[in-house]
N, C-alpha and C positions, 0 to 999 in steps of 0.2 A: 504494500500500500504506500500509495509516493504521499498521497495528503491525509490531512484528517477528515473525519466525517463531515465537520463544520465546512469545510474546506471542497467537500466534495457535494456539498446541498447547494453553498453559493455559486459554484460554478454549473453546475446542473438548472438551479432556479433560472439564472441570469440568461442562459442559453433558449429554456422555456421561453422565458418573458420577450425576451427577443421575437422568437416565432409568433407569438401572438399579439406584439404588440404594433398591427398595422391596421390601419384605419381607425384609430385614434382609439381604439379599444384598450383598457383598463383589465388587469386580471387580477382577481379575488384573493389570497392567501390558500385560501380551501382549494380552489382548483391549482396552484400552482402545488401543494403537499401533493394532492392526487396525481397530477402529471408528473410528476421526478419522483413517484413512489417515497417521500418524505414524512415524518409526524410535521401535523401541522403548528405544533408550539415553538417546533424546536427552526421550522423556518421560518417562522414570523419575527423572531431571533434576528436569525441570520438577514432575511431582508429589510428587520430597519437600521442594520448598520449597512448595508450597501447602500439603504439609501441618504442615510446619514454623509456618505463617503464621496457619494455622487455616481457613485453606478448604472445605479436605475431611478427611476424616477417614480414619485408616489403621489395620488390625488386620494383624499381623506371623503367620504361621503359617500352614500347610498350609492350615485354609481362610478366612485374609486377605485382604487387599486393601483397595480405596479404596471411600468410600460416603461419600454424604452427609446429614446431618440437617436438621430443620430452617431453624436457623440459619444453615446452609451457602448454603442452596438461595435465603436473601435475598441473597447475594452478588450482587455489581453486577458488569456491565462495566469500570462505572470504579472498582471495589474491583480489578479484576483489570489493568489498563489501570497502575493506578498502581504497585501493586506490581510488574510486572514490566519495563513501559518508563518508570516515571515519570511526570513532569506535563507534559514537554514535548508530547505534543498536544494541552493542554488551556490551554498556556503558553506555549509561544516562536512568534516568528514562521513565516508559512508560507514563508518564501522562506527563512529560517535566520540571520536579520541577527540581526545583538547589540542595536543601537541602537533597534533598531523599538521604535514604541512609539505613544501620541496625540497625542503632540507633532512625532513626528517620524516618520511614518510610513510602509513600505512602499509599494509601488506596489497591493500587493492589500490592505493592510489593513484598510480601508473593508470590503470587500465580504466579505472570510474573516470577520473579529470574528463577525458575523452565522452564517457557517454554523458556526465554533468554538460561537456558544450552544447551536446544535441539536445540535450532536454531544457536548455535554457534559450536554448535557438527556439523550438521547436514551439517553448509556451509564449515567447516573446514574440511569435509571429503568425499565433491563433488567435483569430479577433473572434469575440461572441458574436457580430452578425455574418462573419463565414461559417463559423461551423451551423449557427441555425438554419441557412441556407440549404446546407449540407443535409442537414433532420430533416426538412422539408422536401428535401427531393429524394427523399428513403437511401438515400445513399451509407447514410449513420441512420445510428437511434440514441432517444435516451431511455427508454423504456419497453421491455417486453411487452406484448398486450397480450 
């Protein structure tokens, strides 16, 4: 597991909300837990610090909800990566040592550095509205039905 759960609902949600968020359409909390198979308390959580953070965007009232704009939909993996677990997997070692380092390094160090570059290529150049793009033409999923 690269993230944490928190970590893997906000990027999941955000992805959701993207797909559904055209035509000025607002989505519920309740439909977003159901569509990314989530408990619903725990990402009501997670979406008012995204939208606190500037992620997504939120309208309060009967017919409110989460929605994304342009700007939103540039969000990154590693915009989402960093704010909720930080830079440690883009930063500490993979075994968890303090010391590791070039000088003194791990037993996998060599060989992780290398796939640390592709995973930080790879989140730093996933935008939420490509990949919802992506869900949207069944290419991905984020959820079995």
């Amino acid at each position: 597991m690269l993230f944490s759960k928190t970590c893997e609902y906000a990027i999941r949600a955000c992805i959701y909300i993207a797909q559904q968020s055209g035509e000025d359409k607002k989505v519920a909390i309740k439909e977003i837990a159901k569509g990314i198979d989530s408990p619903e308390h725990f990402i009501a959580k997670i979406l008012q610090n995204l939208s606190k953070k500037g992620f997504i965007n939120s309208v309060k009232g009967p017919n409110g909800g989460f929605y994304m704009d342009k700007k939103n939909l540039k969000t990154t993996i590693s915009d989402i990566v960093l704010l909720i677990d930080g830079d440690s997997l883009f930063t500490k070692c993979v075994l968890g040592l303090k010391q590791c380092s070039e000088s003194k390094p791990c037993p996998l160090h060599s060989q992780y550095k290398h796939t640390r570059r592709e995973i930080v290529e790879l989140f730093r150049n996933s935008k939420i509205g490509q990949i919802s793009e992506q869900v949207d033409l069944n290419e991905t999923f984020l959820k079995i039905k």
